[in-house]
N, C-alpha and C positions, 0 to 999 in steps of 0.2 A: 784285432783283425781289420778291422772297418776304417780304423782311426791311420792304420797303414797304408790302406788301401786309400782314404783319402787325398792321403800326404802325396801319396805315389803320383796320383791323378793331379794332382795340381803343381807338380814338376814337371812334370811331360806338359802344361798351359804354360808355365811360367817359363819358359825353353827362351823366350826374348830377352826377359830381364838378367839371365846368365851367357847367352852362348855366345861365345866368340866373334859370330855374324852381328854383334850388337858392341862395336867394338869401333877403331876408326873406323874400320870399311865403309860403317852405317853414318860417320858424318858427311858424306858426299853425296844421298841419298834425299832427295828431295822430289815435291812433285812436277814440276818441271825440268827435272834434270837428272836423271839416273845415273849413268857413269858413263866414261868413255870406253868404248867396246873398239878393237881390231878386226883387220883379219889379215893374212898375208899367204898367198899360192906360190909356191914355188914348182918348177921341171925339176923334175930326179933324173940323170941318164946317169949309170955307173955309181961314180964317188962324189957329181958334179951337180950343185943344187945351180940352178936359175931361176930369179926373179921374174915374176909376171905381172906380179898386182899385190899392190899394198896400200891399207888406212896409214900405217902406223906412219909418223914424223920420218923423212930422210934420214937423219941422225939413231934413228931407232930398228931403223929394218938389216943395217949392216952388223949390228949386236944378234940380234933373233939368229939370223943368217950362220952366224958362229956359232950359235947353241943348238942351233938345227943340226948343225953338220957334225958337230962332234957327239949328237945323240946316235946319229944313223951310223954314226963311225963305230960308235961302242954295239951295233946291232941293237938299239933299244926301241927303236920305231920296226913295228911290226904289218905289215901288209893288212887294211882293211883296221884295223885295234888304235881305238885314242889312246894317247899318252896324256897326263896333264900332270904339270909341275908346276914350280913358282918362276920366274924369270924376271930378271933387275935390268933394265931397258930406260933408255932416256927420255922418260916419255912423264906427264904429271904424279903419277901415281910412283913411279919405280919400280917397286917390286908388283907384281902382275899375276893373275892366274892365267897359264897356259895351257888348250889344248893345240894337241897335234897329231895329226893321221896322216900316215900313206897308203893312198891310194894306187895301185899298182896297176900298170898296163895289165891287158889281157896278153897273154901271152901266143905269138903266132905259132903254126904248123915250122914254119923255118926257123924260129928259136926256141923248142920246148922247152930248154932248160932257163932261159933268161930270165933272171931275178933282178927284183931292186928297183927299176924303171917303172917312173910314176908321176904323183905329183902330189907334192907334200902340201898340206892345210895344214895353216893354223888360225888361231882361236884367240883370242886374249882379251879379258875382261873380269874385275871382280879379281874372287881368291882362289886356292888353287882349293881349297875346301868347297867354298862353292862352287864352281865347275862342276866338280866330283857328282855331287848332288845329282847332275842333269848329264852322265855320262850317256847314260843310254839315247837320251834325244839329240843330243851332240854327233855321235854315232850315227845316227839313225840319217840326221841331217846330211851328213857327210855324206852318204851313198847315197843322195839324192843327186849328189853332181856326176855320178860317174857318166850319165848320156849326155852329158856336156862336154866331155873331157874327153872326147876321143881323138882327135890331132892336137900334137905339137902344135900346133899354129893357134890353134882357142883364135877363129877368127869370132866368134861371138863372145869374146870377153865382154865385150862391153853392152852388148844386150842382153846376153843370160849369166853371164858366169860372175859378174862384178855386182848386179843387183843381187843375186841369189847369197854371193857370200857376207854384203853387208847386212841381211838380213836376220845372220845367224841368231845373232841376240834375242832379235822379237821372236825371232819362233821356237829356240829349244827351251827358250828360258823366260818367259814374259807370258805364256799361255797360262798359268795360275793366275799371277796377277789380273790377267785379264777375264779371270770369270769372278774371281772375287770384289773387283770393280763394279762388274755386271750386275750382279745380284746381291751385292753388300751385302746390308742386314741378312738377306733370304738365305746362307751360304749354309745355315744350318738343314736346313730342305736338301740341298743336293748332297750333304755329306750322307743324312741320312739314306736317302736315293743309292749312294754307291755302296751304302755297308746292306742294303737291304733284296737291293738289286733288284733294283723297281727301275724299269726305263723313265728317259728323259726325252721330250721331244722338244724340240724348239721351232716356235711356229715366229715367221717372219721375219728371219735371222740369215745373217750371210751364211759364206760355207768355212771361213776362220771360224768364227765364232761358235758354231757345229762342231769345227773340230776340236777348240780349245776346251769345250763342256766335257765332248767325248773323254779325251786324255785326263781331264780331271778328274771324273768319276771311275777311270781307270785305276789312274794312281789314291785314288781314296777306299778304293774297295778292297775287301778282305779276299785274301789269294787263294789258291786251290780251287774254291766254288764258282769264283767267279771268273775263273779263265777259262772254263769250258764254254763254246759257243752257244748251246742250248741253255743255259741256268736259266738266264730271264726270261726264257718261254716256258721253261717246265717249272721250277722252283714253287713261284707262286703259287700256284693252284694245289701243290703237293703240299705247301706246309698250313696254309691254312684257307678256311671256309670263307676268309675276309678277304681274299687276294688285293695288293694294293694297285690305284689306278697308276696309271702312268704319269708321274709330274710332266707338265704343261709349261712350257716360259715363252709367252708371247713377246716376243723383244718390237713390236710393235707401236708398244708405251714408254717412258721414262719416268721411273726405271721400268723393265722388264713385269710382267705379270703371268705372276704364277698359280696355278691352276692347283688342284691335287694333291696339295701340301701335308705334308706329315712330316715329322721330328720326334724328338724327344729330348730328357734332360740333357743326356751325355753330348748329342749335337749340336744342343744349343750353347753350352756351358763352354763351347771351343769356338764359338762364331765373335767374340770380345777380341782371341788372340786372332783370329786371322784379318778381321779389319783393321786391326793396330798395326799390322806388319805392312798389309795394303796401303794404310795410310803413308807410311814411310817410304811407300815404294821400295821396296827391298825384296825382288824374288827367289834370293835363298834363303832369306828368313820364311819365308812363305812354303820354302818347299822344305825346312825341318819341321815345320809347326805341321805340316800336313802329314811328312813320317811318321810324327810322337802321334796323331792322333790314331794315325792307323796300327802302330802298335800298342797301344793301349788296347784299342778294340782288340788283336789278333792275344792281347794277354789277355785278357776278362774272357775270353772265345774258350780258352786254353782252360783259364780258372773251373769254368761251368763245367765242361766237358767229364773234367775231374771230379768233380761234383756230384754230376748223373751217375758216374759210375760207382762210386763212392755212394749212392742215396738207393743203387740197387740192394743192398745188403744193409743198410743202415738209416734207421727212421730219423736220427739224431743229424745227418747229412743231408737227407732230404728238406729238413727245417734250415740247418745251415744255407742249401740253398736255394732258399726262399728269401733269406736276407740278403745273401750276396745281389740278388736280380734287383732288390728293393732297392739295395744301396748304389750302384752301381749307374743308373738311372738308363740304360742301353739293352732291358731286358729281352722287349719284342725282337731285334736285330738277333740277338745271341740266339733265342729259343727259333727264330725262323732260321738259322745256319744252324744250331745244332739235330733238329728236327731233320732236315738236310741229310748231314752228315750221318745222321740212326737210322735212317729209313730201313735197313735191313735189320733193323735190332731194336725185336718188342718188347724187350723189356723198359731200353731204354728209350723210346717211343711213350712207354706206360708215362714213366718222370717226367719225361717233359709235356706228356698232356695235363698232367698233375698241376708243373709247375703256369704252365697257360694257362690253366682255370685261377691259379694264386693271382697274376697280374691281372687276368680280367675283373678280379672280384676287387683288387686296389684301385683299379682303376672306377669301378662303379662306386666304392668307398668316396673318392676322390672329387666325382662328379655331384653326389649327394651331399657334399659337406659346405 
């Protein structure tokens, strides 16, 4: 059981030295030099795409141009919905990962019915796999332009609309790397932080830097509990007597100093793979390594669950999981979301107070030895 359970846990770290993202992609990957990112705006009116602004080489924009067109031809570009595929483009790289969105006028009182009129984005950089990865911040990014985008004419291309698009990269995709930079070694603190849902404040810090913490410990935290807006004000207090303080990152110093710290094995035992991937500069390796860790957690979440239930009827279960919590080394996080999730169910309540007094008692084992 354990010896599986380890094996498991160490595929889900080992995710750089197999996947794909560690491939050529990753020889172009340096610390001065990421890779060459696009972008290209085109006017949609009817069946008629029009060029407004492009990175991409001359040689390269009348290719995209054709692949654009014959997408919107097939109806595959949907109003508001990125599309991303691969695209062969005369550009260093060739084959490319592409996203692409239309953006769709608003529709007037004098035309309710008109469709199709817009303005097509696109995206190009990396693989079409990695993209993937960062569909929703891509997205997200995109209806960021649309109070820019109101006349045909984009008389402020060149103030708002041309900085905001060459910026895509850094921001739907390069916000990981950039906290795992920040607080290197410490990355094990904030992962903890997001599976435990213990706030983070940062004192002395721009308001990127704010935001790329926030999206991190977003994207690291276990789902259901933590999407409700209340969890970090109620949670804590409800699941135990020790409620954790709020980690503290003074970005004041170099590097960063942190305040409040708390971890454990399982968070530490993933802070090796995510500085290796930083070190490479490579932010879709960064953002699988940050999946695998979050579903390992959401499986050992799963594991326990079945566990307590199983340990209500059964003495022999209950011992089982006592080992699972031992081995696992992520017991606090699991019993403070399981704790959580029972609160209307004492019996199961009973178990996991059982099981908290089994870690506290390892834990004061640990410190006397």
């Amino acid at each position: 059981m354990f010896t599986s359970q380890t094996s498991s846990f160490q595929d889900s770290i080992d995710v750089e030295e197999r996947d794909d993202f560690d491939s050529e992609e990753i020889a172009g990957y340096s610390q001065k030099h990421l890779l060459n990112c696009y972008y290209t705006i085109y006017l949609y009116q009817g069946t008629r795409l029009t060029l407004i602004d492009s990175s991409l080489p001359s040689e390269a924009e009348p290719e995209l141009q054709t692949y654009i067109s014959r997408r919107l031809g097939k109806g595959a570009l949907l109003g508001g919905m990125g599309n991303i595929a691969t695209v062969e483009l005369s550009i260093p790289e060739q084959a490319v990962g592409c996203y692409c969105c239309l953006l769709e006028h608003a529709r007037s009182p004098e035309q309710p019915d008109a469709d199709g009129n817009g303005y097509v984005i696109c995206f190009m950089g990396g693989s079409e796999k990695g993209l993937n990865m960062f569909r929703l911040e891509l997205d997200k990014y995109v209806q960021g332009l649309h109070s820019s985008l109101q006349t045909p004419e984009l008389q402020n291309l060149e103030t708002e609309v041309r900085p905001y698009l060459s910026r895509w990269f850094e921001e739907s995709v390069m916000h990981i790397y950039r906290v795992v930079q920040l607080v290197q070694g410490n990355i094990g603190f904030l992962l903890h932080a997001a599976l435990s849902h213990t706030l983070v404040e940062l004192h002395n810090s721009d308001e990127r830097t704010k935001a790329d913490v926030s999206r991190f410990i977003k994207a690291a935290g276990l789902p259901g509990l933590s999407q409700h807006d209340t969890a970090t004000a109620s949670l804590c207090p409800a699941i135990s007597e020790d409620a954790p303080c709020d980690l503290i990152i003074d970005c004041s110093t170099s590097p960063p100093t942190l305040s409040n710290t708390v971890s454990n094995r399982f968070c530490d035992d993933w802070t090796q793979a995510f500085l290796n991937a930083a070190e490479r500069c490579n932010p879709f390796l960064l953002r699988q390594i940050l999946e695998n860790f979050k579903l390992k957690a959401i499986q050992d979440m799963n594991n326990l669950k079945r566990f307590v239930r199983q340990a209500e009827m059964s003495h022999y279960a209950l011992f089982r999981c006592c080992l699972f919590l031992q081995g696992c080394g992520n017991g606090d996080v699991l019993l403070q979301n399981a704790r959580a999730e029972h609160s209307d169910l004492p019996e199961a309540c009973s178990i996991i107070g059982v099981l908290e007094e089994f870690l506290r008692e390892q834990a004061r084992a640990r410190a006397q030895a």
